[in-house]
KOLNURO-329013 format. One line per field, with one value per residue: x, y, z of N, C-alpha, C, O in turn; residue number from 1. Coordinates in steps of 0.02 Angstrom, whole numbers. Last residue first. Layout:
<rs>
n.x	c(X,...)
n.y	c(Y,...)
n.z	c(Z,...)
ca.x	c(X,...)
ca.y	c(Y,...)
ca.z	c(Z,...)
c.x	c(X,...)
c.y	c(Y,...)
c.z	c(Z,...)
o.x	c(X,...)
o.y	c(Y,...)
o.z	c(Z,...)
pos	c(NUM,...)
</rs>
This chain:
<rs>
n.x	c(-2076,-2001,-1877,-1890,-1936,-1774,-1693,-1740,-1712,-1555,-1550,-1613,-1479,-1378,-1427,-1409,-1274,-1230,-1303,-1220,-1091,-1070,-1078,-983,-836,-796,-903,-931,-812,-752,-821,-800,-672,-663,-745,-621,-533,-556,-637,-589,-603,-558,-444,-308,-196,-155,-220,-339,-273,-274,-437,-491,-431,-466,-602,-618,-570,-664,-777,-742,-868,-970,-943,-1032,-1136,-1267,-1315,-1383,-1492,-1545,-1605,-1722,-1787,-1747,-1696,-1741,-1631,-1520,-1524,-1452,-1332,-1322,-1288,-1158,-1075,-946,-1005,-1009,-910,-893,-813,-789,-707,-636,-546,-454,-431,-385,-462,-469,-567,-693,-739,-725,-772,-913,-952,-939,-1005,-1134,-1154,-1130,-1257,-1344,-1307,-1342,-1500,-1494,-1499,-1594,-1699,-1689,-1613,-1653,-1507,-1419,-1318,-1156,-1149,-1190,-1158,-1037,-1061,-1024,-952,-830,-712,-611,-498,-420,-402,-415,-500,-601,-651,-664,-761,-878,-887,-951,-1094,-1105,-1075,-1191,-1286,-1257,-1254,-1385,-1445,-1405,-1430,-1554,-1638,-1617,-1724,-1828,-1869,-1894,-1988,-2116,-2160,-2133,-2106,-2172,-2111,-1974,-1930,-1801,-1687,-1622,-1497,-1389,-1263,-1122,-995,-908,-771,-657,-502,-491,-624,-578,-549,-704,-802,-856,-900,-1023,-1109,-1096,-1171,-1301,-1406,-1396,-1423,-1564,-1595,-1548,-1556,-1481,-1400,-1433,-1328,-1220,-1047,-875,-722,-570,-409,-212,-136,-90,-67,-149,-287,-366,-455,-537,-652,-728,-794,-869,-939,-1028,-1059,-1142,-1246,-1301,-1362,-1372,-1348,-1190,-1002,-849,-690,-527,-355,-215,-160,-185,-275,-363,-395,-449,-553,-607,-663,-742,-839,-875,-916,-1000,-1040,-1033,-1012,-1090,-972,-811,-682,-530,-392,-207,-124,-92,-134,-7,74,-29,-10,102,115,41)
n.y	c(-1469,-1367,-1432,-1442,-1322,-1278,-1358,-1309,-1166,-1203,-1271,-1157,-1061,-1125,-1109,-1012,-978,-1043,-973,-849,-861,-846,-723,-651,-657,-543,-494,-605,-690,-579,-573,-696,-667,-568,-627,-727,-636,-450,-291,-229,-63,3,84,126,203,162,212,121,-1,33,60,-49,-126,-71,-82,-244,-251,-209,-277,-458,-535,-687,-839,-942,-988,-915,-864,-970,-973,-831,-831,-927,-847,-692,-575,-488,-514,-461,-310,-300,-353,-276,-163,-196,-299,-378,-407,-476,-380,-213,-152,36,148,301,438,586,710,787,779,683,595,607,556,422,421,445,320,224,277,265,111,81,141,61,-61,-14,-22,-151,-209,-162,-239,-352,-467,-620,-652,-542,-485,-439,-302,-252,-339,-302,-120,35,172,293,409,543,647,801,922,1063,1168,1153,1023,1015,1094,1030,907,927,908,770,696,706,681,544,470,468,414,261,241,345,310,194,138,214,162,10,58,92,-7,-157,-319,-457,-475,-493,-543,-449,-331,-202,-71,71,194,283,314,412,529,625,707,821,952,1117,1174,1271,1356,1335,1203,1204,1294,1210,1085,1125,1162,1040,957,994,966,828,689,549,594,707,734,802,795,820,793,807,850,877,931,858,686,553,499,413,475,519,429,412,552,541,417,513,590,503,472,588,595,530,532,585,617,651,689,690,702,568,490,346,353,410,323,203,271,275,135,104,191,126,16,71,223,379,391,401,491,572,672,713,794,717,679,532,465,420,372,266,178,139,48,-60)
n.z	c(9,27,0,-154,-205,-175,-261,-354,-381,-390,-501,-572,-529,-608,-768,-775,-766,-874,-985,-963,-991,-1143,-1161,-1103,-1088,-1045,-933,-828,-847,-748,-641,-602,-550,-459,-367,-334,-268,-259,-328,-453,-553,-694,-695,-602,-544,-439,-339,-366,-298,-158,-160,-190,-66,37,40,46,172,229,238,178,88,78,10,-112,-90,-49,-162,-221,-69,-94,-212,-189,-96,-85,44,136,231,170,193,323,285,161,259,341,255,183,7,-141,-242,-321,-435,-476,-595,-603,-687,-677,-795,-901,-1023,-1075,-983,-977,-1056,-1041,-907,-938,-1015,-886,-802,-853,-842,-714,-671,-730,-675,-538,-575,-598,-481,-383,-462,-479,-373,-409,-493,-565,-705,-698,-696,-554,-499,-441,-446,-411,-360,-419,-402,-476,-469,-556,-630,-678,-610,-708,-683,-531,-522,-611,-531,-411,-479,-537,-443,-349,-449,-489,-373,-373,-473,-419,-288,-281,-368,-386,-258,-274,-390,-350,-247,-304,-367,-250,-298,-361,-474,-443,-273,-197,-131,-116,-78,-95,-71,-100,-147,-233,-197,-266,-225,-202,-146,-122,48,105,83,-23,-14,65,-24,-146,-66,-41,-150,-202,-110,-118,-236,-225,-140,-137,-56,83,226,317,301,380,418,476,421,455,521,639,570,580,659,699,794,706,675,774,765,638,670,762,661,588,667,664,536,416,269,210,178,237,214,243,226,243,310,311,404,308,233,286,332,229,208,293,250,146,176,345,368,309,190,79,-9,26,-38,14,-18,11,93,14,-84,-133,-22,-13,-125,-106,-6,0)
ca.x	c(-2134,-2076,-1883,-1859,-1962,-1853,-1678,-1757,-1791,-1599,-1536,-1645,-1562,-1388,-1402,-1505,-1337,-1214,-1304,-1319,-1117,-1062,-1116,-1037,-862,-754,-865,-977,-874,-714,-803,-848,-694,-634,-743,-678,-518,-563,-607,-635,-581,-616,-505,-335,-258,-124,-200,-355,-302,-212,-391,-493,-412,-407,-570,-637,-545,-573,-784,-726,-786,-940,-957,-974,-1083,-1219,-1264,-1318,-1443,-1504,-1554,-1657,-1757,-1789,-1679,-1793,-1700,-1550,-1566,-1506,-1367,-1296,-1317,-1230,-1081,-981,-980,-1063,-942,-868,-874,-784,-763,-627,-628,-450,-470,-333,-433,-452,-481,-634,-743,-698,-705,-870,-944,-884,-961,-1127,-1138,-1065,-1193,-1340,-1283,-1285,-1471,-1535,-1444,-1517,-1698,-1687,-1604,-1691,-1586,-1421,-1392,-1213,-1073,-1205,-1239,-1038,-1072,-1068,-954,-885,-727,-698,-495,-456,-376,-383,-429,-578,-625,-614,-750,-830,-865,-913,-1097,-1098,-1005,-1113,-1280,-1249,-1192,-1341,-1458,-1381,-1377,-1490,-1613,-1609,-1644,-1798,-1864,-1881,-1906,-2066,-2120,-2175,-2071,-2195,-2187,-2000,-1946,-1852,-1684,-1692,-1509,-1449,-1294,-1178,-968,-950,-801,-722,-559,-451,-573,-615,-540,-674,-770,-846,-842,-955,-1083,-1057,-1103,-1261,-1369,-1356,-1344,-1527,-1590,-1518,-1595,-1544,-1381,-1465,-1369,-1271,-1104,-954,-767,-612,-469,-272,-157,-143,-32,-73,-272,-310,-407,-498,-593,-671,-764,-794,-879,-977,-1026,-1076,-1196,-1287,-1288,-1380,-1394,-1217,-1085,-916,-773,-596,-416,-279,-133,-129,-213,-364,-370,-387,-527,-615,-606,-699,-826,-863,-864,-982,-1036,-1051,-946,-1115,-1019,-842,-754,-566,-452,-268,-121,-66,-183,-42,106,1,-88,92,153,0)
ca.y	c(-1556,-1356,-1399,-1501,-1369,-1253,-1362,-1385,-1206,-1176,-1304,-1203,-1032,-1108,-1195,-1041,-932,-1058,-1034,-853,-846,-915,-777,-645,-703,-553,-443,-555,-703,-589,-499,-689,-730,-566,-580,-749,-681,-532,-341,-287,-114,-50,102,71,228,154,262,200,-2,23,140,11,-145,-77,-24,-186,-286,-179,-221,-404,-510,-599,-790,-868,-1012,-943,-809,-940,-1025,-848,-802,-946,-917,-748,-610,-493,-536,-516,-346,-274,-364,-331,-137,-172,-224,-391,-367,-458,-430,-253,-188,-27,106,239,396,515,703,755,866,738,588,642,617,439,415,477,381,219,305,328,152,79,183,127,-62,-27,61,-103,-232,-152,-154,-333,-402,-552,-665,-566,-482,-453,-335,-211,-351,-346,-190,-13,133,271,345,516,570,762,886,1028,1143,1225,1051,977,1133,1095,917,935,958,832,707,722,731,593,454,498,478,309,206,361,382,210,118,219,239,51,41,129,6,-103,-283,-430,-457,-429,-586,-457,-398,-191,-129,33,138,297,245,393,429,613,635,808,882,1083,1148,1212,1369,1414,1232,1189,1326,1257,1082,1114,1230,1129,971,1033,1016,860,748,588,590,620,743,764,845,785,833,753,879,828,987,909,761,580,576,401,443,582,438,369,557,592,409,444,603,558,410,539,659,510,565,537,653,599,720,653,740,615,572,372,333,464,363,192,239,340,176,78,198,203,10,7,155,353,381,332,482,504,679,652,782,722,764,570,487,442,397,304,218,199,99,0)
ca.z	c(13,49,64,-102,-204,-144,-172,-342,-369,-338,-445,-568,-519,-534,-717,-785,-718,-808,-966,-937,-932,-1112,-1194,-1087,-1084,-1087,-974,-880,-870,-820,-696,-613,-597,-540,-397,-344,-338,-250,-262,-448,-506,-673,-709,-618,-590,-499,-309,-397,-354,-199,-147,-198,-144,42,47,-39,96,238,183,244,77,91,66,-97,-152,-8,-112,-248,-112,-39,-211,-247,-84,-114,-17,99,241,174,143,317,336,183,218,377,288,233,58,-92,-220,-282,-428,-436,-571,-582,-663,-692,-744,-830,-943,-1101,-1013,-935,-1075,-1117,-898,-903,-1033,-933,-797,-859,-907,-746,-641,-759,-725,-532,-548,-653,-552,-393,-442,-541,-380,-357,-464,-512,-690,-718,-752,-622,-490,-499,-403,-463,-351,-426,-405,-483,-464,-486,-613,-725,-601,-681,-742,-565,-503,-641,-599,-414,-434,-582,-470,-331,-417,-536,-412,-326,-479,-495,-318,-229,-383,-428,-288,-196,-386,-405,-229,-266,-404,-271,-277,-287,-460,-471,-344,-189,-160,-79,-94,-76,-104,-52,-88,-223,-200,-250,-250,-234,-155,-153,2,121,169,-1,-53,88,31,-154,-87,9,-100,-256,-109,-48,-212,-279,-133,-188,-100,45,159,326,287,397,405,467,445,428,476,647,609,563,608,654,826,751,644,783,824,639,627,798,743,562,609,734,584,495,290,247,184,233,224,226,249,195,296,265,413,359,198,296,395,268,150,289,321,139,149,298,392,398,213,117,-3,44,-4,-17,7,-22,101,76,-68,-184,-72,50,-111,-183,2,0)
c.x	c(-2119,-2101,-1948,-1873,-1949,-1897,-1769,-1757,-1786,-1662,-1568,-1592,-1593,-1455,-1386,-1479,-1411,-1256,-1282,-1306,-1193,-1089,-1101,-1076,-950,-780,-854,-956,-909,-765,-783,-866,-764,-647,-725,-722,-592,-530,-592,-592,-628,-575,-546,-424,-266,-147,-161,-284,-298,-218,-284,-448,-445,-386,-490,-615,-547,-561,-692,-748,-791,-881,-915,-989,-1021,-1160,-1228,-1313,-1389,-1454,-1496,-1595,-1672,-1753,-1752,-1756,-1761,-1585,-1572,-1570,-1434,-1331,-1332,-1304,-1141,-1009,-1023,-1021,-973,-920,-870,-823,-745,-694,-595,-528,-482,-375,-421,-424,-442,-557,-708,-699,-677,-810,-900,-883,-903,-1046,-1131,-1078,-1123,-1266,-1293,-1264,-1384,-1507,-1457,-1484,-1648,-1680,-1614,-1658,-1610,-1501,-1418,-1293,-1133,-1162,-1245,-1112,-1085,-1050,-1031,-908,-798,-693,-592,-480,-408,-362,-371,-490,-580,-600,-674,-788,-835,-885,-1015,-1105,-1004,-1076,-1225,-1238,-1184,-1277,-1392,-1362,-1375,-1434,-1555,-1598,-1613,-1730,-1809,-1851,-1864,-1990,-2095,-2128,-2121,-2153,-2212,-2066,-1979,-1880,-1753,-1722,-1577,-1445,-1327,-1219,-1070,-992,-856,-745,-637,-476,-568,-583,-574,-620,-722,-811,-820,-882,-1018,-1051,-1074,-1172,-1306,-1369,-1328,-1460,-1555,-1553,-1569,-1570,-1433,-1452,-1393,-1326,-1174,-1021,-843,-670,-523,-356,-217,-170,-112,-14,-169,-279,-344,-455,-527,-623,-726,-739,-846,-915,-1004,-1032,-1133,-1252,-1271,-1333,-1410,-1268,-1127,-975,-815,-662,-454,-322,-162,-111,-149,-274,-347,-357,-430,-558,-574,-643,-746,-836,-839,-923,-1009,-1030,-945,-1051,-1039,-927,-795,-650,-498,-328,-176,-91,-149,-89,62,20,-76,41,132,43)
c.y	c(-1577,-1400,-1387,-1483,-1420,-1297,-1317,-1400,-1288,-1197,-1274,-1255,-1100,-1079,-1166,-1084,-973,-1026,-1080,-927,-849,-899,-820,-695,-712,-620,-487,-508,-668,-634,-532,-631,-704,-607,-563,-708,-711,-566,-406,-335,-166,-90,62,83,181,161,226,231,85,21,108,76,-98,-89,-42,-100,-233,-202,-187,-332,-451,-585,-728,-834,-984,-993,-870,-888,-988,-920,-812,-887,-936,-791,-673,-532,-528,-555,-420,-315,-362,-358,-199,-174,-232,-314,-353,-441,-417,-319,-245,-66,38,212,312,479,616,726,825,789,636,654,659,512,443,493,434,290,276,322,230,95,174,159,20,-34,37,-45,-160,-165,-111,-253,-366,-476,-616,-577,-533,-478,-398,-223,-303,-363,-259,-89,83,200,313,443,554,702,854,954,1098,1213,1116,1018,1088,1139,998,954,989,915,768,733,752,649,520,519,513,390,255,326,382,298,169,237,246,122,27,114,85,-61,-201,-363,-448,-414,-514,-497,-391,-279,-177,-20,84,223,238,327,435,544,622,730,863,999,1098,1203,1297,1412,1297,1206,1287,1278,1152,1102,1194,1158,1004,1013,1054,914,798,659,596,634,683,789,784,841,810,782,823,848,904,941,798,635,531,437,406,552,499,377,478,565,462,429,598,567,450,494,613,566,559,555,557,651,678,701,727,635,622,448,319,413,410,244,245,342,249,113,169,210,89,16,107,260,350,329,406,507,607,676,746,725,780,653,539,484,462,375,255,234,171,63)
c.z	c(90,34,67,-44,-154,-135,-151,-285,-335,-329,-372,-516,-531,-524,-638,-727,-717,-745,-894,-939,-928,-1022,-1202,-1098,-1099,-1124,-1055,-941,-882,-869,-759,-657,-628,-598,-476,-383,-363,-285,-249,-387,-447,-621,-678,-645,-644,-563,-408,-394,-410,-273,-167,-214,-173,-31,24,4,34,191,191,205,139,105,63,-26,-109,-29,-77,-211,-162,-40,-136,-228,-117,-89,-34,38,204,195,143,255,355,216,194,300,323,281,137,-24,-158,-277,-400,-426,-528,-564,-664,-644,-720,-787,-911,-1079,-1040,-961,-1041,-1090,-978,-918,-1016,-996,-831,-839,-902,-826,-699,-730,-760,-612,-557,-642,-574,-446,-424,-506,-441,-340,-418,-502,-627,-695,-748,-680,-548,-521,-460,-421,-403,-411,-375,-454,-431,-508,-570,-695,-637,-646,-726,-619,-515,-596,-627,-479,-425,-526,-541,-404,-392,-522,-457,-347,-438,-483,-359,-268,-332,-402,-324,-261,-328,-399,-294,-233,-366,-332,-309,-260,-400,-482,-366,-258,-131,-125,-98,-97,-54,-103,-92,-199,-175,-244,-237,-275,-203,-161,-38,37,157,44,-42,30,71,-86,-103,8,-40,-203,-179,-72,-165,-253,-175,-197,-175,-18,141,280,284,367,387,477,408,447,462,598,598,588,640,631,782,766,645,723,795,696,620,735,759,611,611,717,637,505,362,271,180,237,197,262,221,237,264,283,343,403,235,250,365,309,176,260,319,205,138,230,321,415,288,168,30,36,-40,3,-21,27,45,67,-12,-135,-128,-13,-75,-181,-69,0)
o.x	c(-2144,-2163,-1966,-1893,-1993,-1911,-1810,-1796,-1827,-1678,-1592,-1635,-1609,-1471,-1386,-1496,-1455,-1265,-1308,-1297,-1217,-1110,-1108,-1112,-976,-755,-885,-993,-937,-763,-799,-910,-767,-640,-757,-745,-606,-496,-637,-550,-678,-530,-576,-464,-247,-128,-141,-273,-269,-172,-240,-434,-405,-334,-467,-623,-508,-532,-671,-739,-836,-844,-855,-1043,-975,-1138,-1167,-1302,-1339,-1397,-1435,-1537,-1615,-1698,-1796,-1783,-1817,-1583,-1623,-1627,-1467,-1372,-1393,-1363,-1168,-977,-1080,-1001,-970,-973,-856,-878,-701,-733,-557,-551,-525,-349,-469,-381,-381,-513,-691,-645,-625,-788,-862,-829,-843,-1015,-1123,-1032,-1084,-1228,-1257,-1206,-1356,-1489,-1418,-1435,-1644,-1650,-1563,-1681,-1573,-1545,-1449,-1293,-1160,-1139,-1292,-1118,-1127,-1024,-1081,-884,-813,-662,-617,-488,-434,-316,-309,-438,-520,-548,-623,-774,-783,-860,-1004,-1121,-960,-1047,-1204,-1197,-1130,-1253,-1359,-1309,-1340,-1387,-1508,-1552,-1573,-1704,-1756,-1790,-1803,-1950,-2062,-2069,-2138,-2163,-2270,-2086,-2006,-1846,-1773,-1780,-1569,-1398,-1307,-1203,-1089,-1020,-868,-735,-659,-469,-608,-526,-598,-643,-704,-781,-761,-824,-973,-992,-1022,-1129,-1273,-1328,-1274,-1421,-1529,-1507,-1567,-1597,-1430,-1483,-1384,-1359,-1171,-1040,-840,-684,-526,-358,-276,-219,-163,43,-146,-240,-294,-401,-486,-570,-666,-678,-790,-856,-959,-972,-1079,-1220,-1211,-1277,-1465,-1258,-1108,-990,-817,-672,-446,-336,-151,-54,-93,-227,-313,-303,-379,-522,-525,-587,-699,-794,-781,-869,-1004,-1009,-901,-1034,-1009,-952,-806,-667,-506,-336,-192,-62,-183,-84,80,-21,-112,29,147,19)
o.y	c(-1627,-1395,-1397,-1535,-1439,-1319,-1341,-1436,-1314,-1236,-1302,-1287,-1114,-1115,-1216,-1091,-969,-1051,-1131,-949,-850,-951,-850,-716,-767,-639,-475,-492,-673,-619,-511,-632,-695,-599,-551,-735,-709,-544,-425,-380,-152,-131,87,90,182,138,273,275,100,41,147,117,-96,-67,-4,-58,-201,-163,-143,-329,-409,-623,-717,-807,-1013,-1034,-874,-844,-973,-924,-804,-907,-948,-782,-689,-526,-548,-617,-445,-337,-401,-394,-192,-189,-288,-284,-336,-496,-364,-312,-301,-45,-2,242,280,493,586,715,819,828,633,697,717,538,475,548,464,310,288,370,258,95,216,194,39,-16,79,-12,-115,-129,-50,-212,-344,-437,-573,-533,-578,-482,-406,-177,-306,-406,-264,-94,113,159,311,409,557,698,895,924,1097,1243,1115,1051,1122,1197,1013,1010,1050,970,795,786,809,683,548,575,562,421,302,362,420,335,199,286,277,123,32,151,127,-77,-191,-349,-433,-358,-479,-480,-359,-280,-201,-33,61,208,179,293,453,504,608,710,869,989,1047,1220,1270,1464,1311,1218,1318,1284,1162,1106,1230,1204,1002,1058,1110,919,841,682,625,680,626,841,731,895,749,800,802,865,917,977,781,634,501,424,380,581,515,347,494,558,455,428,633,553,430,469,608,576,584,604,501,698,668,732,740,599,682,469,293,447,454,230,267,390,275,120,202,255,102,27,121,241,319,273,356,530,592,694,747,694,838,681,588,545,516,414,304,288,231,120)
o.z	c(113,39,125,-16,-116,-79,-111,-254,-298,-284,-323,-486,-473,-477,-603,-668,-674,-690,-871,-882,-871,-997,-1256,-1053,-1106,-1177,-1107,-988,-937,-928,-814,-700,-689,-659,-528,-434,-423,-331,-212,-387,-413,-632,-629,-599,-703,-617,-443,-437,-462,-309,-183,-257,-219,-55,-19,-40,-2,153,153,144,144,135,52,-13,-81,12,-78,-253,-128,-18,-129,-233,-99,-63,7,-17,222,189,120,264,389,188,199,311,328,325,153,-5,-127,-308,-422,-408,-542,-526,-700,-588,-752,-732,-873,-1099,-1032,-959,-1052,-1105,-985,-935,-1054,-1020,-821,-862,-956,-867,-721,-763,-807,-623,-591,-690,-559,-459,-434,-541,-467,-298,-394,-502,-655,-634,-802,-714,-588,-565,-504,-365,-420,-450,-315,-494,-374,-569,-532,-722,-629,-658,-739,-618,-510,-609,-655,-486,-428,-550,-575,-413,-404,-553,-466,-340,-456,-482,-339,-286,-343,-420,-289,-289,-334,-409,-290,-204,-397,-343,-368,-201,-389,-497,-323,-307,-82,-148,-42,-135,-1,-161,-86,-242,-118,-289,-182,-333,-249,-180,-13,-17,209,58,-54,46,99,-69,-72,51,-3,-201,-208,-54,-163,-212,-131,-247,-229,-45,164,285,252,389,383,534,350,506,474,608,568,611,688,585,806,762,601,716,796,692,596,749,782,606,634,763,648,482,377,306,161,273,136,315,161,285,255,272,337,425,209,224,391,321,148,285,340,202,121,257,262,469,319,189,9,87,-99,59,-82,79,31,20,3,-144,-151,-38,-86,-208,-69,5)
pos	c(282,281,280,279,278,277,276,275,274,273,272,271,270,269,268,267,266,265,264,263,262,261,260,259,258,257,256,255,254,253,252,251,250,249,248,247,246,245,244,243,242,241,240,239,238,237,236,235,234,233,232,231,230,229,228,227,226,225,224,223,222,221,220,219,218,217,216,215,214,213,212,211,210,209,208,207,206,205,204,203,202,201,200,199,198,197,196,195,194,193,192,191,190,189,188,187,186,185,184,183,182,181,180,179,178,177,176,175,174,173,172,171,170,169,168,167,166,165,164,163,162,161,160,159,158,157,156,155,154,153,152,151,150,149,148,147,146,145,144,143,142,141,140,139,138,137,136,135,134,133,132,131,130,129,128,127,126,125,124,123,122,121,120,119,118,117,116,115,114,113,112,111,110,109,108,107,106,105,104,103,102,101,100,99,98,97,96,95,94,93,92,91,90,89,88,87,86,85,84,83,82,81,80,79,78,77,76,75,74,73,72,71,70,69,68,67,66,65,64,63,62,61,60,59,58,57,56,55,54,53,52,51,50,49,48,47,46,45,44,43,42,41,40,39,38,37,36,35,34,33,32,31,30,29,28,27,26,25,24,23,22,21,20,19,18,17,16,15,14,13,12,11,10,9,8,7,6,5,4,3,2,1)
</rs>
């Protein structure tokens, strides 16, 4: 990690979803590199506690651990809430967009408000930050976009048609992105991580389907230190598409390079699944 040290040291980073779980994580280990972090996060009481334990990694005194309590969806209040922190704050040097939902469910029983939920915080969110910041990069000629997507958005996951759907818009806007960044120095990074051990995680798998809780349990969750940690060694080598794991990668490289040979292997786990269902409710 000596290049990510190297890279991120005396960088400002502003953390969206930065209060808990892999944004939390990445906060953790950018603030023990030397970097000054600002989490936005819609819990102030979330924020608080993660300024207050991340005080205890600061480096030296010029480092500043900073906190704006927002909803990434909410595109009004952060056009009045970002320029006023830019007025009083160095503009950052990276932006990560960490903030993201989850809401598994079979698609005829899923309202078409979690549709919307998903989508405007996973996507829309994604959009609001980084077109809020965006000209204040161009204007400088310089700064590091990293965007989070989820192998759920490389490919199409049983009971998550409402997450796939927002995670595959993220990684088409920010392969656009990155063509359009390239030009002004501006470097974009996409990440797609595996199922990750967070709160967020925790939360949804109680509304997984049957079938999906069988192929989750193939693979067990990856520490979220993990995907912080491969992240930020990853970006600091301005690595575009980065893909936590080995297992992970396997599976990136079937959707990507492989595509049409991967659904066949997807029918063949979803119907082993039914069978185990079937098998369990006779």
């Amino acid at each position: 990690m000596k290049k990510a040290r190297e890279y991120f040291e005396k960088k400002n980073v502003l953390i969206t979803g930065g209060s808990s779980g892999i944004g939390m994580c990445i906060a953790r280990e950018l603030v023990q590199m030397g970097a000054s972090v600002c989490l936005l996060a819609r819990n102030q009481d979330k924020l608080d506690e993660a300024v207050n334990q991340l005080s205890s990694f600061k480096k030296d005194e010029q480092q500043h651990i900073r906190s704006l309590s927002a909803d990434v969806a909410d595109t009004q209040k952060l056009i009045e809430l970002i320029p006023e922190y830019l007025s009083k704050n160095p503009t950052p040097d990276v932006l990560i967009n960490a903030a993201g939902v989850a809401r598994p469910g079979y698609v005829e029983e899923l309202d078409l408000e979690i549709y919307k939920w998903t989508m405007d915080i996973d996507f829309h969110g994604t959009v609001n930050m980084t077109k809020l910041l965006l000209p204040h990069f161009l204007e400088r000629g310089s700064g590091h976009i990293i965007n989070f997507s989820s192998l759920a958005g490389v490919l199409g996951v049983f009971g998550y048609t409402a997450y796939s759907a927002a995670k595959f818009a993220v990684r088409g806007f920010t392969d656009v992105l990155r063509a359009e960044m390239k030009p002004h120095g501006i470097k974009v990074s996409i990440v797609y991580p595996p199922d990750t051990d967070t709160p967020q995680l925790s939360w949804e798998n109680q509304y997984k389907p049957f079938e999906t809780r069988v192929i989750a349990n193939s693979d067990k969750p990856i520490p979220a230190e993990t995907v912080a940690r491969a992240v930020l060694k990853a970006a600091a080598r301005n690595k575009y598409a980065i893909v936590p794991g080995l297992s992970a990668k396997l599976t990136y490289l079937l959707g990507t390079t492989l595509s049409n040979l991967v659904y066949p292997i997807m029918d063949l786990l979803v119907a082993d699944a039914i069978k185990k269902k079937h098998a369990k409710n006779k």
